[in-house]
mmCIF file of the N, C-alpha and C atoms, coordinates in Angstrom:
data_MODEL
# 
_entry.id   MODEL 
# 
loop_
_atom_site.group_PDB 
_atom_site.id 
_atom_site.type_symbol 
_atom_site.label_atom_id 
_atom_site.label_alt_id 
_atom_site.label_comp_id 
_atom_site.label_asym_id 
_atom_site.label_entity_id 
_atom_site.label_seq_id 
_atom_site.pdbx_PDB_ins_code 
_atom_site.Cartn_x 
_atom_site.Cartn_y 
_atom_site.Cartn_z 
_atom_site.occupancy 
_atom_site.B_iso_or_equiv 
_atom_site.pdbx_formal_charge 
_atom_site.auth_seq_id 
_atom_site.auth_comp_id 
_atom_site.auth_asym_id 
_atom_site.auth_atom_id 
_atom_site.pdbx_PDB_model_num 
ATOM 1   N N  . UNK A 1 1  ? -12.822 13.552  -3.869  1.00 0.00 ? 1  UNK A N  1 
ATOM 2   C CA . UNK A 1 1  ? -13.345 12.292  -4.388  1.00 0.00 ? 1  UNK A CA 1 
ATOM 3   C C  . UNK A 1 1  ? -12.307 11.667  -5.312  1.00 0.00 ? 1  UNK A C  1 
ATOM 4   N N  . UNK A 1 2  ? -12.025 10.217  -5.179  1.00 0.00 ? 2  UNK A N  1 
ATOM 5   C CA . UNK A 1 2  ? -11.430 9.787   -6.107  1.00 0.00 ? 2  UNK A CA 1 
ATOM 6   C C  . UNK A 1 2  ? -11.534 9.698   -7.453  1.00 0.00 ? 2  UNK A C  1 
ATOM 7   N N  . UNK A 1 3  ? -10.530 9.629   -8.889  1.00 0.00 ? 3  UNK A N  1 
ATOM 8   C CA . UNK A 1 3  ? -11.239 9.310   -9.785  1.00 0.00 ? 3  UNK A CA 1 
ATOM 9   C C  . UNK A 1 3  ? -11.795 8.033   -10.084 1.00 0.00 ? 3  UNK A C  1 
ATOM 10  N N  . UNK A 1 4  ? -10.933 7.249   -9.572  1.00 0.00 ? 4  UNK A N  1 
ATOM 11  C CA . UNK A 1 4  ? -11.506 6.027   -9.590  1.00 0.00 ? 4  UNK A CA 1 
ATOM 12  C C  . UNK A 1 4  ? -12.771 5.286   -8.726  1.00 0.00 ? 4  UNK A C  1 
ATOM 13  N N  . UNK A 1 5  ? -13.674 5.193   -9.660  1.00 0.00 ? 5  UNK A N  1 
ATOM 14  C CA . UNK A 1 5  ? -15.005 4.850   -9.108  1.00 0.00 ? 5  UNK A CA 1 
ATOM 15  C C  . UNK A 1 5  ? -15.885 3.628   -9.101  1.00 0.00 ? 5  UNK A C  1 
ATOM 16  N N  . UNK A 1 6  ? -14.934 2.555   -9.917  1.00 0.00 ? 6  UNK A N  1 
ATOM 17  C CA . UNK A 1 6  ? -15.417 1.222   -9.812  1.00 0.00 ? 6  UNK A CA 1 
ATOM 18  C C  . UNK A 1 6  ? -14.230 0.230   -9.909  1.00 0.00 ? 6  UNK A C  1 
ATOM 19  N N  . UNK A 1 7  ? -13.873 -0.731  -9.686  1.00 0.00 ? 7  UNK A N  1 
ATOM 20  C CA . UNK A 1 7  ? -12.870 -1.820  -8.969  1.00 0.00 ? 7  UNK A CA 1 
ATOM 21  C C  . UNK A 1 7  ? -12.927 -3.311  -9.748  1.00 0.00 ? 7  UNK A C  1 
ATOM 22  N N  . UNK A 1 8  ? -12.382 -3.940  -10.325 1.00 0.00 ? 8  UNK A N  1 
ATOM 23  C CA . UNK A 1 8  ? -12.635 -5.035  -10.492 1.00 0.00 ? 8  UNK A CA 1 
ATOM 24  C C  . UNK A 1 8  ? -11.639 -5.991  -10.141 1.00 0.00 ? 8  UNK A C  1 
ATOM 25  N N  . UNK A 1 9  ? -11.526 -6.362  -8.996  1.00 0.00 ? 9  UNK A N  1 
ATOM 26  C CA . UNK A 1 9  ? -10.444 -7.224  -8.222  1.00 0.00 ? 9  UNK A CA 1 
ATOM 27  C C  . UNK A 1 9  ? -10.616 -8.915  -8.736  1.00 0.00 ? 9  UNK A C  1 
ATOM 28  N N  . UNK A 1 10 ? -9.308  -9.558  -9.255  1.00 0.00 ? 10 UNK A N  1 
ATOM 29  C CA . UNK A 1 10 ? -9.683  -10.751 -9.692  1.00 0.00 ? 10 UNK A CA 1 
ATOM 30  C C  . UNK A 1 10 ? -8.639  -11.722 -8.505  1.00 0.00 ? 10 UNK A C  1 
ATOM 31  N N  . UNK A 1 11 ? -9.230  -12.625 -7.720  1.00 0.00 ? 11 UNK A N  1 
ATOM 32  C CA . UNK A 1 11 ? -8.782  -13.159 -6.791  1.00 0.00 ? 11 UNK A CA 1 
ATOM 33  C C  . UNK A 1 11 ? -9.368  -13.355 -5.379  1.00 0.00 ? 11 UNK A C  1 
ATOM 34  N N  . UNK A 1 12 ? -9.752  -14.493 -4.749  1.00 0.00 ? 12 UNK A N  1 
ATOM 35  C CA . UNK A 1 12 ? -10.875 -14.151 -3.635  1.00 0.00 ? 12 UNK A CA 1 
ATOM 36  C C  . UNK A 1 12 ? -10.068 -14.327 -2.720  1.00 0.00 ? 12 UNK A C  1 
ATOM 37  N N  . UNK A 1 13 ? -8.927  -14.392 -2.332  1.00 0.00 ? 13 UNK A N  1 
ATOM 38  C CA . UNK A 1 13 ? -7.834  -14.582 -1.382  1.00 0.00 ? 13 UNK A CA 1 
ATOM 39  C C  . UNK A 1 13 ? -7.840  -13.524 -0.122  1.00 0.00 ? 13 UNK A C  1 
ATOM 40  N N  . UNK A 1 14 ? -7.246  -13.667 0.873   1.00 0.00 ? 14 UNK A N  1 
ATOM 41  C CA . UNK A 1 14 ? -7.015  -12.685 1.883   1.00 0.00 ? 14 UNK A CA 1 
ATOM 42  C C  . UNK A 1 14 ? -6.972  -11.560 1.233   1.00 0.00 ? 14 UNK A C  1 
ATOM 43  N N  . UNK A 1 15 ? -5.973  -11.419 0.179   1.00 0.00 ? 15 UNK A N  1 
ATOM 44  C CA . UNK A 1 15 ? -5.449  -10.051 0.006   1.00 0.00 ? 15 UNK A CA 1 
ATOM 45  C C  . UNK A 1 15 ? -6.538  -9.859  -1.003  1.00 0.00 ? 15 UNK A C  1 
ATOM 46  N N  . UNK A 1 16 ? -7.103  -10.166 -1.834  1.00 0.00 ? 16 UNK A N  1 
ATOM 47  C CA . UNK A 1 16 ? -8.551  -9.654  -2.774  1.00 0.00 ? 16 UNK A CA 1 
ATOM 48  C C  . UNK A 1 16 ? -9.527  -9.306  -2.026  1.00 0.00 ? 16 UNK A C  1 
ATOM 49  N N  . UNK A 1 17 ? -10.123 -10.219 -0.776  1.00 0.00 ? 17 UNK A N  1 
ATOM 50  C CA . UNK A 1 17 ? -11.104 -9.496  0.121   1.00 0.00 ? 17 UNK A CA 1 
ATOM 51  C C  . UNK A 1 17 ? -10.599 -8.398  0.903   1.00 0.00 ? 17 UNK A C  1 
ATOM 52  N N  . UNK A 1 18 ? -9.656  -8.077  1.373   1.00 0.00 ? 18 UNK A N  1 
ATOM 53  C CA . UNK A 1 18 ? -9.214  -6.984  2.016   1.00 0.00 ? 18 UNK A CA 1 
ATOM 54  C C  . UNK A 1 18 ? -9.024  -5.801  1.428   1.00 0.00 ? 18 UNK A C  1 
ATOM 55  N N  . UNK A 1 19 ? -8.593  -6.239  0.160   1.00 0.00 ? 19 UNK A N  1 
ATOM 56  C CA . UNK A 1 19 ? -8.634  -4.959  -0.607  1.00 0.00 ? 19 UNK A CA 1 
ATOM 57  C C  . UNK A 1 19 ? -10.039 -4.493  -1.177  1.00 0.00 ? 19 UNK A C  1 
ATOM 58  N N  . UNK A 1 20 ? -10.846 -5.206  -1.343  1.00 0.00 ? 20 UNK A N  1 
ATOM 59  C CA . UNK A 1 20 ? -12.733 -4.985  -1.516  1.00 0.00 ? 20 UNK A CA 1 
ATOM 60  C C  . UNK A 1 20 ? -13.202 -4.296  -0.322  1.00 0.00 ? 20 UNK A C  1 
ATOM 61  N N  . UNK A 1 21 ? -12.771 -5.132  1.217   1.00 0.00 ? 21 UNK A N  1 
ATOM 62  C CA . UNK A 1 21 ? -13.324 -4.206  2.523   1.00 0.00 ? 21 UNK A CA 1 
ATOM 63  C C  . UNK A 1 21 ? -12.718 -2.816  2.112   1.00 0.00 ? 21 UNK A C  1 
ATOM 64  N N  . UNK A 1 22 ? -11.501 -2.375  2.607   1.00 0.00 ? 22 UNK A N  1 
ATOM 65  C CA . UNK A 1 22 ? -10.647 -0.959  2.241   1.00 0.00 ? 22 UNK A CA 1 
ATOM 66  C C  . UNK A 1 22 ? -11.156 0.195   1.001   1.00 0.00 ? 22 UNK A C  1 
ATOM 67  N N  . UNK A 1 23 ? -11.703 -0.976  -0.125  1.00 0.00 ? 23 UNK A N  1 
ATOM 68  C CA . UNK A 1 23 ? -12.451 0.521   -1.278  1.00 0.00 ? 23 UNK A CA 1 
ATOM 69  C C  . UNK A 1 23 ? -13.154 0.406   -0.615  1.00 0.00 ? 23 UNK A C  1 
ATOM 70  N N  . UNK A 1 24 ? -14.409 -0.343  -0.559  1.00 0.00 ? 24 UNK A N  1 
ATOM 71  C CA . UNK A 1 24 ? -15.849 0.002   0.212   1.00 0.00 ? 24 UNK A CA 1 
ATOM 72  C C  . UNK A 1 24 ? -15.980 0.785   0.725   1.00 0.00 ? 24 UNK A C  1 
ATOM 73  N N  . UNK A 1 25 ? -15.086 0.503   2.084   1.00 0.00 ? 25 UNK A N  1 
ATOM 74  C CA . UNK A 1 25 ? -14.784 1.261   3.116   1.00 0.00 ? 25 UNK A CA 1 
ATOM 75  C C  . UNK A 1 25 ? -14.523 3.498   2.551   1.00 0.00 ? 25 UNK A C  1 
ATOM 76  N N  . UNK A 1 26 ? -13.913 3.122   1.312   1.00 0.00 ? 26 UNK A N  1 
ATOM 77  C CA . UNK A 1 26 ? -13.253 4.303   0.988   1.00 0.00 ? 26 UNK A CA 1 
ATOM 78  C C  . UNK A 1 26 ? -14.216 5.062   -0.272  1.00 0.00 ? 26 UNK A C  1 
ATOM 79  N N  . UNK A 1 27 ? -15.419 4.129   -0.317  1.00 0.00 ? 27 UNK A N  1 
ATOM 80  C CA . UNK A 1 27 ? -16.569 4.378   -1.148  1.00 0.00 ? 27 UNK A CA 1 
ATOM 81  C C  . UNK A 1 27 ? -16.750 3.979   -2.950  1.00 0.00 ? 27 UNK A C  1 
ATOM 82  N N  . UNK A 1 28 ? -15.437 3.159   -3.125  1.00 0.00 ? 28 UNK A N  1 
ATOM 83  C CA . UNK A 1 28 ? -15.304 2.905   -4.221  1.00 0.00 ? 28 UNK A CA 1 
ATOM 84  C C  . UNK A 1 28 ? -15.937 1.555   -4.276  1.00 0.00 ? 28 UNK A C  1 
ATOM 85  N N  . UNK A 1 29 ? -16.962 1.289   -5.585  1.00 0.00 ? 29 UNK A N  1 
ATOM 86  C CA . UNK A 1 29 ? -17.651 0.332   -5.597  1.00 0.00 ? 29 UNK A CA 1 
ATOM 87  C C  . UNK A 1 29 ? -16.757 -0.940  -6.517  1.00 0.00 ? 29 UNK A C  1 
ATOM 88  N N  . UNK A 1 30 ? -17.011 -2.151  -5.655  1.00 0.00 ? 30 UNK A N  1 
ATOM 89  C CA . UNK A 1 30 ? -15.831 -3.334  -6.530  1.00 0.00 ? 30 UNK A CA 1 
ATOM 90  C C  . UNK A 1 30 ? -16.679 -4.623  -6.735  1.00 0.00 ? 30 UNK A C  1 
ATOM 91  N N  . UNK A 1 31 ? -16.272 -4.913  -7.476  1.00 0.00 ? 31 UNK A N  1 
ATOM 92  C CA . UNK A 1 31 ? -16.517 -6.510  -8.141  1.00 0.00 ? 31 UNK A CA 1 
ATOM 93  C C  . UNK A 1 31 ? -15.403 -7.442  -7.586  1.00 0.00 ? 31 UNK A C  1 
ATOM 94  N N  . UNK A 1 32 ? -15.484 -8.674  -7.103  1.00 0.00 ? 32 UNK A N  1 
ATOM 95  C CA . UNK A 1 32 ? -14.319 -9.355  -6.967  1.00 0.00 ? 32 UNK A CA 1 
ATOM 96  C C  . UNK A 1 32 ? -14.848 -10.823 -7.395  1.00 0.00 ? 32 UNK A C  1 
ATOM 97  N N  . UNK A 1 33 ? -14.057 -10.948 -7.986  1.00 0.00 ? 33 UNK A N  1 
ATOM 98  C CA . UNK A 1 33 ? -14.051 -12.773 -8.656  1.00 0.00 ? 33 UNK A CA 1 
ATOM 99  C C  . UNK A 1 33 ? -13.210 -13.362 -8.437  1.00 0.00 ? 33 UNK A C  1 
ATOM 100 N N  . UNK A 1 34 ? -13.604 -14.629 -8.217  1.00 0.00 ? 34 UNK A N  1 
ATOM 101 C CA . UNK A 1 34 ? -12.395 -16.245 -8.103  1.00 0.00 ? 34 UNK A CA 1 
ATOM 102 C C  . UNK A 1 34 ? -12.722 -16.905 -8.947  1.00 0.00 ? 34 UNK A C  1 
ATOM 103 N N  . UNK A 1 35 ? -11.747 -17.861 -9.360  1.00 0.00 ? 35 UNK A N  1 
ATOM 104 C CA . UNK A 1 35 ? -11.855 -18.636 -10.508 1.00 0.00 ? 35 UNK A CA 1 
ATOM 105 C C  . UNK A 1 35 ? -12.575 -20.023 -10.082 1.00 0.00 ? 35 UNK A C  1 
ATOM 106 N N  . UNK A 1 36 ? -12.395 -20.321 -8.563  1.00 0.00 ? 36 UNK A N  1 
ATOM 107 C CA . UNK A 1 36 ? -13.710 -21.373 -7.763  1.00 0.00 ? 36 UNK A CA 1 
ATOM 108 C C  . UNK A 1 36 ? -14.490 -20.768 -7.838  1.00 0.00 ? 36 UNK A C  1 
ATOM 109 N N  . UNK A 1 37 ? -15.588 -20.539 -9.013  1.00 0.00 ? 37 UNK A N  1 
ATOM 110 C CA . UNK A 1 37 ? -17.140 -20.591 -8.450  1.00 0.00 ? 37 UNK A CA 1 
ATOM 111 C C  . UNK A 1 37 ? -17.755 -21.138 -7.633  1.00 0.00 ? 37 UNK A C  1 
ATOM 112 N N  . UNK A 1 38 ? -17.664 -21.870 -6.841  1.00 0.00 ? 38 UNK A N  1 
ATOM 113 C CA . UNK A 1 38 ? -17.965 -22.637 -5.459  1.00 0.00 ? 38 UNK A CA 1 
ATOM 114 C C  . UNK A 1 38 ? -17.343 -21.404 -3.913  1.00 0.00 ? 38 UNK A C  1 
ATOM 115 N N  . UNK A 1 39 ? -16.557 -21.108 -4.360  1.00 0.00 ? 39 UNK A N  1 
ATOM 116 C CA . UNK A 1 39 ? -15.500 -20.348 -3.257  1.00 0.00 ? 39 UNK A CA 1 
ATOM 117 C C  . UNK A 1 39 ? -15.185 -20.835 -2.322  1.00 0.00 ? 39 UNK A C  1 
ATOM 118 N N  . UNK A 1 40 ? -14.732 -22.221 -2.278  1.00 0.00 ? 40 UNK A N  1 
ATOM 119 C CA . UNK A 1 40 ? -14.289 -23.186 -1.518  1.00 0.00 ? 40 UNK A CA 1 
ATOM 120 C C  . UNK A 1 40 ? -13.167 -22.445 -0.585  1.00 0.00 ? 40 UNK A C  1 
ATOM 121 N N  . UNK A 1 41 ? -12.890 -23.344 0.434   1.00 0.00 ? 41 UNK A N  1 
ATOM 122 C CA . UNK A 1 41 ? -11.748 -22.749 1.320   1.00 0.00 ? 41 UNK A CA 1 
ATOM 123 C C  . UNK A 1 41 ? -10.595 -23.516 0.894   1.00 0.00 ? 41 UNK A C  1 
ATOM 124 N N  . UNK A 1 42 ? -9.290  -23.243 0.201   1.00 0.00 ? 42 UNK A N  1 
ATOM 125 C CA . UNK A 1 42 ? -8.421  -24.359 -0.081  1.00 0.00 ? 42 UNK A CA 1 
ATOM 126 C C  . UNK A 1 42 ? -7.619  -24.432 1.242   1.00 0.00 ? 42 UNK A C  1 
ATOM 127 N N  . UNK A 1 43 ? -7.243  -25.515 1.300   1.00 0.00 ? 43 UNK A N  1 
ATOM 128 C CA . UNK A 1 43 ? -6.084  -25.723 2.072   1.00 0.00 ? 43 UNK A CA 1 
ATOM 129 C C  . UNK A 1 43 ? -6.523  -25.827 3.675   1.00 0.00 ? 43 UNK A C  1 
ATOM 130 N N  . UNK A 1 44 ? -5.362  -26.009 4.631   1.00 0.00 ? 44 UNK A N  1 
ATOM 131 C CA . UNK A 1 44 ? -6.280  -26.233 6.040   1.00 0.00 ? 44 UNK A CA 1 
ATOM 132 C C  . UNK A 1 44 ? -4.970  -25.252 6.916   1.00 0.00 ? 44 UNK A C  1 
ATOM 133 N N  . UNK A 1 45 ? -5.363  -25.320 8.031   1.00 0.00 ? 45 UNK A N  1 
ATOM 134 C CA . UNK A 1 45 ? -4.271  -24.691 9.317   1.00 0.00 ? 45 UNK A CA 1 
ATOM 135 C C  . UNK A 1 45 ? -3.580  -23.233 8.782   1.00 0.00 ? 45 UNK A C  1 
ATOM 136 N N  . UNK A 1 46 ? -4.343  -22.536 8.312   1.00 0.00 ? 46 UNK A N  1 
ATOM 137 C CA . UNK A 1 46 ? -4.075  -20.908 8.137   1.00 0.00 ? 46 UNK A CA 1 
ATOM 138 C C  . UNK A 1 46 ? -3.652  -20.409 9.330   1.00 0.00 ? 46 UNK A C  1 
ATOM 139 N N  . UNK A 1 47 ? -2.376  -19.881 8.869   1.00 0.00 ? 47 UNK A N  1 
ATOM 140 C CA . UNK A 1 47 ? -1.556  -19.574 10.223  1.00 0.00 ? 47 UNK A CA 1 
ATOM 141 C C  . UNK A 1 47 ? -2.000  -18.092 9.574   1.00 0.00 ? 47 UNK A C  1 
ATOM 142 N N  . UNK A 1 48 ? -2.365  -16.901 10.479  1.00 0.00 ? 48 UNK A N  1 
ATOM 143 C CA . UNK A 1 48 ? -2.078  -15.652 10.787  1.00 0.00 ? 48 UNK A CA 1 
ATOM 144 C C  . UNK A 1 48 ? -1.482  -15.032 11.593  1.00 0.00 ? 48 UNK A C  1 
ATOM 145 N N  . UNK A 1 49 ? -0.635  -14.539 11.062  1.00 0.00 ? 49 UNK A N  1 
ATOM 146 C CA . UNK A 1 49 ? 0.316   -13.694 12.017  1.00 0.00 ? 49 UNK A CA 1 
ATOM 147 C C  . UNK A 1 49 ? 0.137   -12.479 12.604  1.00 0.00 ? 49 UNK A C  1 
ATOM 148 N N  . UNK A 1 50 ? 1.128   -12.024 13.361  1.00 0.00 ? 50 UNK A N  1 
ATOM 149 C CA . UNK A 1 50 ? 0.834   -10.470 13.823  1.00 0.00 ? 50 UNK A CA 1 
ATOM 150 C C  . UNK A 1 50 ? 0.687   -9.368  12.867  1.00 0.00 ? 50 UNK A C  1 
ATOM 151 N N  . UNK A 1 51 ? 0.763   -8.932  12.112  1.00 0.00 ? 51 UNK A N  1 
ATOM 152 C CA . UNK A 1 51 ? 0.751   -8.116  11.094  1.00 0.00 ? 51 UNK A CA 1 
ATOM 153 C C  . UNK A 1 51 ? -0.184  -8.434  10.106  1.00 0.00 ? 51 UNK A C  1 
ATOM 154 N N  . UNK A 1 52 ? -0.514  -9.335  10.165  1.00 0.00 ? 52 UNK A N  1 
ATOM 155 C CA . UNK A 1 52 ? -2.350  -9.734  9.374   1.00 0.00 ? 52 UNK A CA 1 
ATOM 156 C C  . UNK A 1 52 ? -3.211  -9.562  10.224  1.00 0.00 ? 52 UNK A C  1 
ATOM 157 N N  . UNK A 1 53 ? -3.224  -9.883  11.477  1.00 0.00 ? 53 UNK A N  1 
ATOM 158 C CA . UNK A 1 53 ? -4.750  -9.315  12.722  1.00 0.00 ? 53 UNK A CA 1 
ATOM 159 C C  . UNK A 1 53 ? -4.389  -8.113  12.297  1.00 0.00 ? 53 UNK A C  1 
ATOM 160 N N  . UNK A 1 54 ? -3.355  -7.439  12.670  1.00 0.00 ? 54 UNK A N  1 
ATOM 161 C CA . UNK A 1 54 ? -3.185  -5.639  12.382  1.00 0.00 ? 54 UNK A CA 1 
ATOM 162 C C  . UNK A 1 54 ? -3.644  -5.070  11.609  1.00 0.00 ? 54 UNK A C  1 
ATOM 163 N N  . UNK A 1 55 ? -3.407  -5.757  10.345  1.00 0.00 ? 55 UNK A N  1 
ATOM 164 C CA . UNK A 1 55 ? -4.289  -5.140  9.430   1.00 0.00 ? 55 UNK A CA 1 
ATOM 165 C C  . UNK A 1 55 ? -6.003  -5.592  8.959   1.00 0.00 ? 55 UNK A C  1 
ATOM 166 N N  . UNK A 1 56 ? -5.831  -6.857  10.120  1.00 0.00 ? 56 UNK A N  1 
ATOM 167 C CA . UNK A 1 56 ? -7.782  -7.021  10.106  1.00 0.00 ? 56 UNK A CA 1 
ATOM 168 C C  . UNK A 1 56 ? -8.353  -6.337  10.840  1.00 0.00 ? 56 UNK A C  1 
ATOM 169 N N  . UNK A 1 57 ? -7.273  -5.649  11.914  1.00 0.00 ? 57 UNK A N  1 
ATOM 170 C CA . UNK A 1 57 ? -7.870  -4.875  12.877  1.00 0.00 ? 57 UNK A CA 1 
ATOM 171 C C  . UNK A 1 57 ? -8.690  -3.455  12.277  1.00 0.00 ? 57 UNK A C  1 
ATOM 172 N N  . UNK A 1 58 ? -7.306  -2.786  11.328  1.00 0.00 ? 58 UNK A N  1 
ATOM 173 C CA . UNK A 1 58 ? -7.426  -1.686  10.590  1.00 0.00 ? 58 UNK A CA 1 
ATOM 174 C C  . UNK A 1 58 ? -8.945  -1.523  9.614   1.00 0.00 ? 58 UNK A C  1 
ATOM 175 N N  . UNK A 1 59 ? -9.086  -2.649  9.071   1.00 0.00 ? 59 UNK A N  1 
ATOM 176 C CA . UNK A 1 59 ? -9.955  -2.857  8.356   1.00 0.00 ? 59 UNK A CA 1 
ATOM 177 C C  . UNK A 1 59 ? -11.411 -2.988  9.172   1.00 0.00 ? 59 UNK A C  1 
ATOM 178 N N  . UNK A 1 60 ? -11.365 -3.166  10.532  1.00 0.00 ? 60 UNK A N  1 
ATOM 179 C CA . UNK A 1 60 ? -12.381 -3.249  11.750  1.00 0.00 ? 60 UNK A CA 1 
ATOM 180 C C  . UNK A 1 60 ? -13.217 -4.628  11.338  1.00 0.00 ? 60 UNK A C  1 
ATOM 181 N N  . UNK A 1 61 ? -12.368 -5.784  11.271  1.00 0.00 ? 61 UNK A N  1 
ATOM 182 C CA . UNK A 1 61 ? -12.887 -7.292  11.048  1.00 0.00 ? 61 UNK A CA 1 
ATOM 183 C C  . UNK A 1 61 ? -11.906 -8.603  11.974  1.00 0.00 ? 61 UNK A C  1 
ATOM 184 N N  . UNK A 1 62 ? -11.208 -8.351  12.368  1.00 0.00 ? 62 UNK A N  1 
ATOM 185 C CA . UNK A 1 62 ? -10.783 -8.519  13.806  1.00 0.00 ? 62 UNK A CA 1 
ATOM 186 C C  . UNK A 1 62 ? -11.011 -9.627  14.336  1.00 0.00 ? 62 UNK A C  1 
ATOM 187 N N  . UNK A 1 63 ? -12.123 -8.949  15.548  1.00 0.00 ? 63 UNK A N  1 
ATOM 188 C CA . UNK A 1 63 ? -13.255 -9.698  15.931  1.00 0.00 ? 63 UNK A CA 1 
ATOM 189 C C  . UNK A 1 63 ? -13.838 -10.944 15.228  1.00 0.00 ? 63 UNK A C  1 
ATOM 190 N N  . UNK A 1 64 ? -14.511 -11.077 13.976  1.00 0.00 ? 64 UNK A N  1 
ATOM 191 C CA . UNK A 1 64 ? -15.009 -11.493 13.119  1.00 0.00 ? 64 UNK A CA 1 
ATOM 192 C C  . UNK A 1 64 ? -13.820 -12.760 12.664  1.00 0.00 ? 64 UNK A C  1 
ATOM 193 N N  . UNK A 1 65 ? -12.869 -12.440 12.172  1.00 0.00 ? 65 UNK A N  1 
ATOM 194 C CA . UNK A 1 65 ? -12.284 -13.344 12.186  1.00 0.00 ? 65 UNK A CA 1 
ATOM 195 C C  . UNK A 1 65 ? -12.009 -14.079 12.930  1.00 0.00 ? 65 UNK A C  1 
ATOM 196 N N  . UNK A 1 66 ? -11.441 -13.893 14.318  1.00 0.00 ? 66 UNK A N  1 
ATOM 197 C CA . UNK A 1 66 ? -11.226 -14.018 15.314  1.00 0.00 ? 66 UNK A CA 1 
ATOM 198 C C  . UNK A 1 66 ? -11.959 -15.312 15.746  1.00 0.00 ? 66 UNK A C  1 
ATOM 199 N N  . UNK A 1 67 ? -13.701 -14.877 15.955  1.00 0.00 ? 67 UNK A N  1 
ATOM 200 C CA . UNK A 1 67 ? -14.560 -15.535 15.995  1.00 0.00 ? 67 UNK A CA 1 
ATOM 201 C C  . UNK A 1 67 ? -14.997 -16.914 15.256  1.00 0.00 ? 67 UNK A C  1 
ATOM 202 N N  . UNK A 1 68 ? -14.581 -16.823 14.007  1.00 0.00 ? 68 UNK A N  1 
ATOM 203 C CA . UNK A 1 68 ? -14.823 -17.969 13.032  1.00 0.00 ? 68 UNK A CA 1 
ATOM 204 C C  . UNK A 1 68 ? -13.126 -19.039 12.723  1.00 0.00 ? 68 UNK A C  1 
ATOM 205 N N  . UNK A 1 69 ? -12.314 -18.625 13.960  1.00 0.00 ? 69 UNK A N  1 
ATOM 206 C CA . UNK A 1 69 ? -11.478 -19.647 14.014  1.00 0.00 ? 69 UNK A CA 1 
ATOM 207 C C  . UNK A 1 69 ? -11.007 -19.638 15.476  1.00 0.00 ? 69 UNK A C  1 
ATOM 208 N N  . UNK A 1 70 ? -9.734  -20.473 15.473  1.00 0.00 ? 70 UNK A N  1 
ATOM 209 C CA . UNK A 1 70 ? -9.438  -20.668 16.573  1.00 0.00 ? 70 UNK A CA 1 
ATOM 210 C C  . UNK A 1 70 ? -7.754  -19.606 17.113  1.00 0.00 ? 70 UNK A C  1 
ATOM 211 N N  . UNK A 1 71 ? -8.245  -19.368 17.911  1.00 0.00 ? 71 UNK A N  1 
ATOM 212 C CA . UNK A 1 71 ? -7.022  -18.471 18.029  1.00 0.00 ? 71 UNK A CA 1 
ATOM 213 C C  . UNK A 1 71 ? -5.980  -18.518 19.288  1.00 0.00 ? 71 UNK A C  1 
ATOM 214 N N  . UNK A 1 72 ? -5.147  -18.445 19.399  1.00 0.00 ? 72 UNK A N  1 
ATOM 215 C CA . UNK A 1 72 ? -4.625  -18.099 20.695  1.00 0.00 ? 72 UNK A CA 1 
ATOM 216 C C  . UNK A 1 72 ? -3.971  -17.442 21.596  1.00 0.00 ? 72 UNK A C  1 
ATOM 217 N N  . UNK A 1 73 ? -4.294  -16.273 20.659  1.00 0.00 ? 73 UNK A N  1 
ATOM 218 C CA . UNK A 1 73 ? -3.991  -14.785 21.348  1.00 0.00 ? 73 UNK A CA 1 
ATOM 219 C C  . UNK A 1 73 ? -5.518  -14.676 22.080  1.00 0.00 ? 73 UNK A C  1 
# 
């Protein structure tokens, strides 16, 4: 078991939610905050690359993403 047993991730970005799936995943319980209380989406045309599906894959959210945009792989 880890010692670390609770998480407080500040940032709601790709890399803040991914790192929230991965403890979860690893049983460590997390908090994550953004400084948009709204949690708006900034910005438009999010390019993901090969090595970000890879690691959405890893994370088993993939699919999911996949699904809620447009892709063309």
């Amino acid at each position: 078991m880890s010692a670390v047993q609770k998480v407080l991730i500040i940032g709601g970005g790709i890399a803040g939610m991914s790192l929230a799936i991965r403890l979860g995943q690893s049983g460590i319980k997390t908090d994550l905050i953004d400084r948009d209380l709204k949690w708006r989406a900034v910005g438009t045309g999010i390019t993901i690359t090969g090595p970000t599906f890879r690691a959405f894959q890893e994370l088993g959210i993939e699919s999911e993403v996949r699904s809620k945009g447009r892709s063309n792989a």
